[in-house]
PASEBA-1860 file (N, C-alpha, C; in nm, 3 decimals):
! residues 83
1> XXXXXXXX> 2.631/1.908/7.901/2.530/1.998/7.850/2.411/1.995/7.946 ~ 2.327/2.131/7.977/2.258/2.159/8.056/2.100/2.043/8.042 ~ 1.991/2.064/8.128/1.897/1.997/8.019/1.815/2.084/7.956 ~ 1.753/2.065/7.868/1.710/2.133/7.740/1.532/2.179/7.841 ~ 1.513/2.259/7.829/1.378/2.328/7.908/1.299/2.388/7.805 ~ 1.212/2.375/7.711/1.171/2.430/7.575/1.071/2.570/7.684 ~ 1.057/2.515/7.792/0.925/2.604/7.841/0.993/2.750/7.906 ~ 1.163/2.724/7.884/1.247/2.825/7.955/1.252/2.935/7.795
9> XXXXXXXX> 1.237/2.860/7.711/1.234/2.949/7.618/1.125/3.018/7.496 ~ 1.060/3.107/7.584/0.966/3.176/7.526/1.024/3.235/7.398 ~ 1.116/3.308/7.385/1.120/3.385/7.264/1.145/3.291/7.171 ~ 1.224/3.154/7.184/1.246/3.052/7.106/1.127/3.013/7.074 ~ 0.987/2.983/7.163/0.832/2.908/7.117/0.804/3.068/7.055 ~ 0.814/3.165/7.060/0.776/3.280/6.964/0.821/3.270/6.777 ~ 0.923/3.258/6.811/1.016/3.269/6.650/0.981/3.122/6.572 ~ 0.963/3.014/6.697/0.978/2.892/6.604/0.854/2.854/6.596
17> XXXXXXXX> 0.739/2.933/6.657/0.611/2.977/6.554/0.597/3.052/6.430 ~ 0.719/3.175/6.408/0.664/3.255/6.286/0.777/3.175/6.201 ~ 0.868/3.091/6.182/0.942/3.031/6.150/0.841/2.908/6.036 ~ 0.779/2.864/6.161/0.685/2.729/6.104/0.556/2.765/6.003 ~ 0.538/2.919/6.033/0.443/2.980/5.965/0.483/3.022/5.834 ~ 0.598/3.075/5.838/0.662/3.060/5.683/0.629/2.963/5.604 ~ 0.624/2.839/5.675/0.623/2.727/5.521/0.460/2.698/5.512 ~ 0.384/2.792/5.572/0.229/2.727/5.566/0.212/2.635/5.692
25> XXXXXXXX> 0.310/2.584/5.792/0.303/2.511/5.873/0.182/2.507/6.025 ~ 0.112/2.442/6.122/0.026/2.500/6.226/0.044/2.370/6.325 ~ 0.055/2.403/6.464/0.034/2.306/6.554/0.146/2.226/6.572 ~ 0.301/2.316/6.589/0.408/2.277/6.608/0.397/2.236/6.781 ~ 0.453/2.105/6.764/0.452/2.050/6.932/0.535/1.936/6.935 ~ 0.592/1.928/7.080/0.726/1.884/7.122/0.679/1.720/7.130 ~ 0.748/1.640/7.112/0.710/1.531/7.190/0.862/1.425/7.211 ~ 0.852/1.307/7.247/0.974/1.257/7.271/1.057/1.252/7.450
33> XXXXXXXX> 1.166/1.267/7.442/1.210/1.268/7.569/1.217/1.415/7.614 ~ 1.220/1.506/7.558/1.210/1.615/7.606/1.090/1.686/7.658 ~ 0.978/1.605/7.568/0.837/1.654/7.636/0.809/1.533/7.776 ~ 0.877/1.426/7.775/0.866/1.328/7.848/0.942/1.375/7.981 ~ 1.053/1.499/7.985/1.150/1.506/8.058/1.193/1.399/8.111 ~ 1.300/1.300/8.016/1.392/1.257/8.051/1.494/1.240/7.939 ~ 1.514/1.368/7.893/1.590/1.377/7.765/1.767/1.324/7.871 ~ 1.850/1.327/7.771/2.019/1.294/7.814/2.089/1.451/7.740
41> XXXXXXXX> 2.209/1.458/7.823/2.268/1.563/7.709/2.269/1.497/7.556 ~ 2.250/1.423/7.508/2.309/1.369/7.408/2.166/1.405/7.311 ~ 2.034/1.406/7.361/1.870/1.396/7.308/1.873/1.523/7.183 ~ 1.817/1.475/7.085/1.768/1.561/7.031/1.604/1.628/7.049 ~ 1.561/1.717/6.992/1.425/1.739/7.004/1.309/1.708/6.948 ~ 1.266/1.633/6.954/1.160/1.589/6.858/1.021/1.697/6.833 ~ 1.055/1.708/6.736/0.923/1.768/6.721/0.804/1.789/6.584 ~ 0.685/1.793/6.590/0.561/1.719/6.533/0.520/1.863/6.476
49> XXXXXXXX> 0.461/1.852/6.327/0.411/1.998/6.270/0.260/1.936/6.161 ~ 0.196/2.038/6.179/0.103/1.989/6.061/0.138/2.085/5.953 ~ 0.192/2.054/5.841/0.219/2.137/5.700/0.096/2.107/5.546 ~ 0.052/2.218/5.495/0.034/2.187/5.411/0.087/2.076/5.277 ~ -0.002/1.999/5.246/0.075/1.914/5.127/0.150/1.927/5.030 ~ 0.129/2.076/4.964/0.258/2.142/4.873/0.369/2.177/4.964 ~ 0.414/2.121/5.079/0.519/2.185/5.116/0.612/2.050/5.104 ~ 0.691/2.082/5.023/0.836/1.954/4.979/0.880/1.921/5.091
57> XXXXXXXX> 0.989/1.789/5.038/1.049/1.760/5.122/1.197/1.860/5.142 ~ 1.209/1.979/5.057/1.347/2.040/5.085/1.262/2.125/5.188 ~ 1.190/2.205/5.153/1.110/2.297/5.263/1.117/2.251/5.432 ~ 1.097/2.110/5.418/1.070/2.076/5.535/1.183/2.048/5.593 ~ 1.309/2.001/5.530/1.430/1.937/5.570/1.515/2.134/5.608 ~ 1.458/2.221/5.539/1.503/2.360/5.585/1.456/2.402/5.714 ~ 1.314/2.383/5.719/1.247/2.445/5.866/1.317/2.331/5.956 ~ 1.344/2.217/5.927/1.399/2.112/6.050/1.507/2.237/6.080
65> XXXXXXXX> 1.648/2.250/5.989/1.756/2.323/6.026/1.764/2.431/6.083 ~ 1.646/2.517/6.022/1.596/2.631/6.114/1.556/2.615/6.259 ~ 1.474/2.527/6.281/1.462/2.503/6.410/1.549/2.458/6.532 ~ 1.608/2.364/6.436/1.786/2.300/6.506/1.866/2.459/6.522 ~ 1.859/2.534/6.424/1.926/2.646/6.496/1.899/2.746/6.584 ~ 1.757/2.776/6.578/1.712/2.848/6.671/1.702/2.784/6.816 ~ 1.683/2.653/6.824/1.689/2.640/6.964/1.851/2.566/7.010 ~ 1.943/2.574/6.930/2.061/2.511/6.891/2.083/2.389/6.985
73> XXXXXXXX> 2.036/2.310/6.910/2.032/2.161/6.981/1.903/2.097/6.849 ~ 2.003/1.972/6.786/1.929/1.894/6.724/1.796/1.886/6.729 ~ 1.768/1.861/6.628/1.625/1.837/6.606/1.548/1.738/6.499 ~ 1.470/1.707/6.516/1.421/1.629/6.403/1.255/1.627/6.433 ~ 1.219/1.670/6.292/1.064/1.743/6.263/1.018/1.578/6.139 ~ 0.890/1.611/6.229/0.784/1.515/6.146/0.668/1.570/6.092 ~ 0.626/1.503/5.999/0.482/1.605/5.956/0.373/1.519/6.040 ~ 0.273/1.575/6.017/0.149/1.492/6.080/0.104/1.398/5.966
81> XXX> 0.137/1.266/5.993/0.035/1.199/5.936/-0.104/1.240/5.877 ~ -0.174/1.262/5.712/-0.282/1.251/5.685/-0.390/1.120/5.686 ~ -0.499/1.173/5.754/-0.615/1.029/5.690/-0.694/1.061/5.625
END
């Protein structure tokens, strides 16, 4: 598998903005080995969202899948920590 280039895919950072905006979500950003570039074929994508507090945990475990599909390659979404 090729390596994963998030910056090759504009229309993907387009959709998986109005995507994240659906759930109330803001300030979707990559981090991990892929923002590190030294992901493996094997890497998933990590990636970091700030969501409103009414947004469940099914909501969120949906936008993960959504996102895993739109950029089709694993993924796994975190919320932002509140203080």
């Amino acid at each position: 598998m090729p390596r994963f280039n998030l910056a090759l895919h504009t229309d993907a950072r387009h959709d998986a903005g109005a995507r994240r905006s659906r759930y109330g979500g803001s300030n979707l950003r990559v981090f991990g080995s892929v923002a590190a570039r030294a992901e493996t074929p094997e890497s998933d994508v990590d990636l970091l969202v700030d969501l409103p507090e009414r947004v469940g945990l099914f909501q969120v475990a949906q936008l993960q899948l959504d996102l895993a599909d739109l950029l089709s390659r694993a993924s796994k979404l975190s919320r932002e920590a509140r203080r």
